[in-house]
Structure formats: C-alpha cells, structure tokens
Phi, psi and omega in degrees: 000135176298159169266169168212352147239156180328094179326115245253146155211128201274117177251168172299298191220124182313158184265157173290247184240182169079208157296141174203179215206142168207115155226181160137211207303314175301318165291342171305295187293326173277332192266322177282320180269303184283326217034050158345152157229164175283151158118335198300186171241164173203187183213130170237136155246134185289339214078325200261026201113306186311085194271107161213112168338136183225172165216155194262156181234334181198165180229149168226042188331171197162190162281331182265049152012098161204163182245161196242099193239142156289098153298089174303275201255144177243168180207164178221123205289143154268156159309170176281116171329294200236112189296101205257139166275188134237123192263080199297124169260153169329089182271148178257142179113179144288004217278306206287332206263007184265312200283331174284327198288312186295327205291322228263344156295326187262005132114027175297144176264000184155133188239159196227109155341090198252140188255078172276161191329311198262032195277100179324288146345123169213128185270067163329135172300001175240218168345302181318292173295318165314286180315325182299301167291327125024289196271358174287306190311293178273030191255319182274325164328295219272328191280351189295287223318304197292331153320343193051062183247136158331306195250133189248139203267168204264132182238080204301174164276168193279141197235108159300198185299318207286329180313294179316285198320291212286351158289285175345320195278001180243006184279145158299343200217166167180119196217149191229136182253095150238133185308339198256002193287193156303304194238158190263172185292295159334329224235343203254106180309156195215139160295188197215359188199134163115228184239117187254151169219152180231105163263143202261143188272175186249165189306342170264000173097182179259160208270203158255319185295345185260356185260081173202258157012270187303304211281316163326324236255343206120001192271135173245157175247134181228143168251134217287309180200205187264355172260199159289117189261144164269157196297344186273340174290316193306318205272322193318296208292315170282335157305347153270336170294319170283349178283322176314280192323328207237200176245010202277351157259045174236000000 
C-alpha cells in the first residue's frame, strides 16, 4: 500500500517555527529504518495535540543522527467532545499490550489498566509492573505514530476494582462490555460530551462481586453483537462503534 501521509514523529517539545532540528531516537529511527531524504515530509508531534508539518532540508547520519527541517504550518489537535478510556484488565501473553496497540488506532483517549480477579497477568509493585507498564506505554507511542495521531493516549497506573468504581461513579458515561447482556451497546443513549469509559474484562470474564461493584458505582452492561470478542480485541471493536454512534468521527 502507498503512504500518502506523512510519517509522525514524537518530540518532547514543538519547535516554534521555522528551522528546526530533529534528533535522539527519533532521528535515529527516520534515518536508520524510513532512510529519510532530503525534500521528503514528515510530520512532528508533541503527543498533546501539537502538530507541525515539516520538509526534511539535510540529513546527517552517524553515530548521533539528526535532520534539518523546515516547518511549514503548525496546527493543534483539539481534544475530542467526548473523551473515551478504555479500561483494559491485565492480559497474559502479548495479548494487554496487542488490546492497547488496537485502542489507540481505533482513536482511545487513554487507557487504564485494570487488575482484575480473574486476570492471569499479575502486575508487582516493583521492577517487574514497572517494566509491564512500560511496554503498555510504548505500545501506544508506537501505535499513535502509526495511526498518524496528534495525541498519544495516556496509559494511566493500574487500579483495582474498588479504584475502578470510584472512577466510574463521577464518569458521564461508564459501560462494561459483557456478551450476555441485555442490551447492545447500539440500543444505549450514549453521551456526546465529557468523559466516558469502557471496560473490557479479563480472558476469564468478569466475577460477579466486581459487575455488583461496577454496576454500585453507575456502570451499565452492554454488548457488542451475537459473538464473542477476545479481551484484546473487544475495546478496539466498540471504539468503532462509538465513532458511528457518537460524533467523535464527524
């Protein structure tokens, strides 16, 4: 497939205007991986929104890597009326950082990490969950770039249940994704503005004392279609449904 837009590439802080300079890892990865050239485009982003078109003017390989840009137009992503987590629970395998890899394509504003009961995956307060969230962390880098999105979602610390409630119980929207519910997803006046969430269950489903929990906290259960989803799949699939549903793709 042709690209037809510009490869994303993430800095710490936008350049104002003008000449601008762009190395460290990122300058590494267009000149060692993309092979930039001069005359090509690109695109740099702050993550938060911050956009600017660029034209690469010189390249300079090396061990210390960097390019020479022009900015053409700078522009600023606004957030979304209406803002979605995806409340991911802890998967084993590649399975949590592939369900993140999808949210973040499929347009999530932030995902948050959940430890629920029946969750294989057990995330330690030390070295180990650290290194875990991490690669959550750099899943979503890599996956906005590739999405060519402004904004890279925020990939929150990991919350149990009783944490998860109480987020839930001040959310405009707060929706639990089980196959068995009642009602679709589709069938659900849905808000149009502020912060909605959606959680996704772990590969053993979810117990009942954490949908007792969730549903105390304001949560409704809803369902996607007539199969089944796997949890890595599952956020992906309603964030297309909510871009139909809501106006955040108009």
């Amino acid at each position: 497939m042709t690209e037809t837009t510009p490869p994303v590439f993430l800095v710490d802080r936008l350049p104002e205007g003008g000449p601008a300079v762009l190395d460290g890892e990122e300058a590494r990865h267009a000149v060692t991986v993309r092979r930039t050239r001069p005359g090509e485009r690109l695109t740099l982003s702050d993550g938060c929104g911050g956009v600017a078109d660029c034209v690469v003017d010189g390249v300079h390989p090396g061990r210390e890597p960097w390019l020479e840009l022009t900015i053409e137009a700078r522009r600023d992503e606004p957030e979304p009326a209406l803002r979605v987590t995806i409340v991911q629970a802890l998967a084993k395998g590649d399975r949590g950082e592939l369900a993140v890899e999808l949210a973040t394509e499929a347009g999530a504003d932030a995902v948050l990490p959940w430890r629920a009961a029946r969750s294989i995956a057990r995330w330690d307060e030390g070295p180990r969950g650290e290194k875990a969230l991490a690669r959550w962390r750099g899943t979503a880098r890599s996956a906005a770039k590739q999405a060519r999105r402004g904004r890279v979602p925020e990939v929150g610390d990991p919350v149990s249940t009783a944490q998860l409630a109480a987020l839930l119980a001040s959310a405009d929207g707060a929706y639990v994704l089980e196959a068995g519910a009642e009602h679709t997803l589709a069938a659900t006046t849905l808000p149009q503005q502020g912060n909605l969430y959606l959680v996704v269950g772990p590969e053993g489903g979810i117990t009942a004392e954490e949908l007792a929990a969730l549903r105390d906290a304001g949560a409704v259960e809803v369902r996607l279609g007539p199969t089944v989803l796997r949890t890595s799949t599952a956020g992906a699939v309603a964030l297309g449904a909510l871009g139909a549903l809501t106006a955040r793709w108009r």
